[in-house]
C-alpha positions in Angstrom: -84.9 271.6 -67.9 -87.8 270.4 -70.0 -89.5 268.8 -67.4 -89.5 271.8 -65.1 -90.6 273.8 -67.7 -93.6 271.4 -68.5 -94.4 271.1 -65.0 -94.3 274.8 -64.1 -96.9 275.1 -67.6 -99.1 272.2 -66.5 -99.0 273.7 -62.6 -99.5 277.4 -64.2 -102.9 275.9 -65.8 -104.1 273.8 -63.3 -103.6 276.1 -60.0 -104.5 279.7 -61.7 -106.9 280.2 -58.9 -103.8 280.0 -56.4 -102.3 283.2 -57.7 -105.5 284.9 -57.5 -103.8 286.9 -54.5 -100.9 288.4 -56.7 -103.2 288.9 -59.9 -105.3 290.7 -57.6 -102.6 293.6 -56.8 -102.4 294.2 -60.3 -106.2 294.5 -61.0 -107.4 295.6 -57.9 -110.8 296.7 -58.6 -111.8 294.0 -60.7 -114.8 291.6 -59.8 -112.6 288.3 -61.6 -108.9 288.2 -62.1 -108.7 284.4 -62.8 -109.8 283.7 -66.3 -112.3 280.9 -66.1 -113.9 281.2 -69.2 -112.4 278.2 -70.9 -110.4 275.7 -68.8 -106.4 276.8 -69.4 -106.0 272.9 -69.9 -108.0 272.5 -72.8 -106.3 275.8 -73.9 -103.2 274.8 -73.8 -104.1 271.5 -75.9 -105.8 273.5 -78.8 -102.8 275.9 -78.9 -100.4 272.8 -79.0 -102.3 270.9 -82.1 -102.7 274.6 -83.9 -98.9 275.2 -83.9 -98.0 271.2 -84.5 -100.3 271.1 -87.9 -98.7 274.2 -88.9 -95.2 273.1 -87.7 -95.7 270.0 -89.3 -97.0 271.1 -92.7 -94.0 274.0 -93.0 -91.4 271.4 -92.1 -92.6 268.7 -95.0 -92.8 272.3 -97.4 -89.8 273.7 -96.1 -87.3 270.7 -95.6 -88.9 269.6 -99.3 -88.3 272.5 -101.4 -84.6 272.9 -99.3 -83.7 269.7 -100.8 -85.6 269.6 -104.0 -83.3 273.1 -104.9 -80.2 271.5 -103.8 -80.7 269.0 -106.7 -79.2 269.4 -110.2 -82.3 269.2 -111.9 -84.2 272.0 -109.4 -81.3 274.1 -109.0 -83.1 276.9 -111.0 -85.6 277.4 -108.6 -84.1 278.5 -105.7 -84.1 281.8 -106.3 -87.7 281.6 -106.0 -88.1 279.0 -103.4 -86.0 281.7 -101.3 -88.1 284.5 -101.9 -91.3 282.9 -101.6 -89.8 281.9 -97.9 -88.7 285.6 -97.4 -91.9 286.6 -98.4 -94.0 284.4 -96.1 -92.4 285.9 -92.5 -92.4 289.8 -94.0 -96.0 289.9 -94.6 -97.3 290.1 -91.3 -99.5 287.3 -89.8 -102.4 290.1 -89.0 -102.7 290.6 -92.8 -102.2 287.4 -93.9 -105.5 286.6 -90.9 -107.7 289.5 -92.4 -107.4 288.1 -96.2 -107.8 283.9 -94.8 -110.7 285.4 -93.1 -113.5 286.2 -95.4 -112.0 282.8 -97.8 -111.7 280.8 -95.2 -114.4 281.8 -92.6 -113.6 282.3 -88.5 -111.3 279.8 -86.6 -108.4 277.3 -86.7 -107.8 277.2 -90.8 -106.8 281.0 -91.1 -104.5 281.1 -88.3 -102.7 277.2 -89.1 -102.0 279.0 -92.8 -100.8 282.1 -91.7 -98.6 279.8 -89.2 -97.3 278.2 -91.7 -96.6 281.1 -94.2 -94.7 282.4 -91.1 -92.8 279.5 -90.3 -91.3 278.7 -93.6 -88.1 281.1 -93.7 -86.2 279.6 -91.0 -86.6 276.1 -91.8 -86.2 276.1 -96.0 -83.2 278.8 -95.5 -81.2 276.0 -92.7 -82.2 273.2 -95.0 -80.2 275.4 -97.9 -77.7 276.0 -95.7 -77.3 272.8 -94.1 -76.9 271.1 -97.2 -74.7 273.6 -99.3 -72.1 273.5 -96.5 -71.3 270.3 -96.7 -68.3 269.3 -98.0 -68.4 268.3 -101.5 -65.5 265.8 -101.3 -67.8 263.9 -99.1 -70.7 263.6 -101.3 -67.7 262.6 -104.1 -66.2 260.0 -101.8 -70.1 259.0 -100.8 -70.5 258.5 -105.0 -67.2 257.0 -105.6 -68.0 254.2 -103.5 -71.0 253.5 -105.6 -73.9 255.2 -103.6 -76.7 256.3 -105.6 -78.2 259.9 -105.5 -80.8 258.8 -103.2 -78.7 257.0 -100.8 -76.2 260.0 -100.4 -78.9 262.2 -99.9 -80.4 260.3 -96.9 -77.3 258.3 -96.0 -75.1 261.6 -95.9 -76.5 264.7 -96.7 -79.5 264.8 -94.4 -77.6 263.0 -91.3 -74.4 266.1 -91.7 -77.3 268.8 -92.2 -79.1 267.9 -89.4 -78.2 269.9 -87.0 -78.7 272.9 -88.8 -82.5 272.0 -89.9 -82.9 271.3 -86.3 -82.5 274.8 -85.7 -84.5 275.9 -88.3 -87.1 273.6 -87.0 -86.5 275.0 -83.7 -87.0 279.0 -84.5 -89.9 278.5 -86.5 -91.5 276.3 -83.6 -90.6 278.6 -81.1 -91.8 281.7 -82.5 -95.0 280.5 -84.2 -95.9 279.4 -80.2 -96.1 282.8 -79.7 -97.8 284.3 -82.8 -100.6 281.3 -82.6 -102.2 284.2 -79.9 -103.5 285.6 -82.9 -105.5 282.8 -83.7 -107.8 283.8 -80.7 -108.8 287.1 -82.9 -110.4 285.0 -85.7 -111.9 282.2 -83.7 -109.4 279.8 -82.9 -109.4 279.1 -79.1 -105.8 278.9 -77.7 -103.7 280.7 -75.3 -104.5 283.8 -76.8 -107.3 283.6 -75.3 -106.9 285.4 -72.1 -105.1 287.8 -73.3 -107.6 289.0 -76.3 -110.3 289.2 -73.5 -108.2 290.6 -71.1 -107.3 294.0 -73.9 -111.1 293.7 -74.9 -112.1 294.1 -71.1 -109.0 296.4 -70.0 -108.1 293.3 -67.1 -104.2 293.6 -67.3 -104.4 290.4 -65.4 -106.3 288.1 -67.8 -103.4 289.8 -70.2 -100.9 288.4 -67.6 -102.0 285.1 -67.4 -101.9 284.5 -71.3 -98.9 285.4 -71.4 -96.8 283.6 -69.1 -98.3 280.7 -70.2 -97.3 281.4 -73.6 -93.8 282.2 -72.6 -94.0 279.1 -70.7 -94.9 276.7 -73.4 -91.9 278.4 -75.8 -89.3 277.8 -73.3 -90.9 274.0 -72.5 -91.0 273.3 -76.2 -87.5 275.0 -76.9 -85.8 273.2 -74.1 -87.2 269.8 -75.7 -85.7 270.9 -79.1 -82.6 271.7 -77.0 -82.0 268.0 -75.8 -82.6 266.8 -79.6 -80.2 269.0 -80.8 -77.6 268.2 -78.6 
């Protein structure tokens, strides 16, 4: 499944002008149905580096503070860890945009931040639970035979959690794919792109466009986290 998925996004990119026929019924009396401002390609490989920083930066946060809060000695900040996480998907990505903005000025910065502000939740809260639901008579029998804290953290803990912070990984992957769109508003060319200019110019069928091939990359990158997980 993951290479049908990443051939039907590579084809969807490559061949747009192919389905200039069907675009056409929905925008009939438009002059151009095929966006062709930016080749889709090089789309494509801005909105995959945007949502791997950010994907990359939230797991070393998230999958950190999960574990540093599952220790004895930073077991009094998880309450806080949690809410900060909580805290980071309510806000909405928008806002968190309009206030990067005028700090961070126009284009890939803003939208990477409020990516990974976004992305946090699901990952720290399957780290937590990945961790707290192991057994404690394994971690006991992992000590009694004379492992140290470190080595039962990444000998046992962190092999018996994985599973669950793959899954974390996984939402927060999948659903920043499609929030990254936003980044198009404050200057950071992605997939978004079409789909901005297509609401700016009332063309329903650049709006198309950007998003199938949003939907395609989140199932092509959820079917690859799909084959790790299992």
């Amino acid at each position: 499944m993951p290479l049908v998925w990443w051939s039907l996004l590579v084809a969807g990119c490559l061949m747009m002008d192919w389905l200039e026929p069907l675009l056409r019924l929905i925008e009939p009396d438009n002059r151009q149905v095929v966006y062709a401002r930016t080749d889709l390609l090089v789309l494509l490989g801005r909105h995959l580096l945007v949502v791997g920083v950010a994907a990359l930066l939230a797991v070393v946060i998230g999958v950190g503070a999960g574990i540093a809060v599952t220790r004895a000695w930073g077991r009094d900040f998880l309450p806080l860890v949690s809410q900060v996480a909580s805290l980071g998907q309510t806000f909405p990505p928008v806002a968190v945009l309009a206030l990067a903005v005028p700090v961070m000025g126009f284009g890939t910065l803003p939208i990477i931040v409020a990516l990974l502000l976004y992305g946090l939740l699901p990952i720290v809260r399957n780290t937590l639970a990945g961790i707290e639901g192991i057994d404690p008579s394994i971690k006991e029998a992992a000590r009694g035979m004379g492992m140290s804290a470190r080595e039962v953290l990444l000998q046992v803990e962190l092999p018996l959690a994985a599973p669950v912070i793959w899954a974390g990984i996984r939402t927060s992957v999948t659903i920043n794919i499609a929030t990254a769109a936003l980044g198009a508003t404050v200057g950071a060319s992605n997939l978004g792109d079409p789909i901005i200019a297509g609401i700016v110019n009332g063309n329903m069928a650049y709006v198309v466009q950007g998003a199938v091939l949003v939907a395609l990359l989140a199932l092509s990158v959820d079917s690859v986290f799909a084959q790790l997980c299992d």
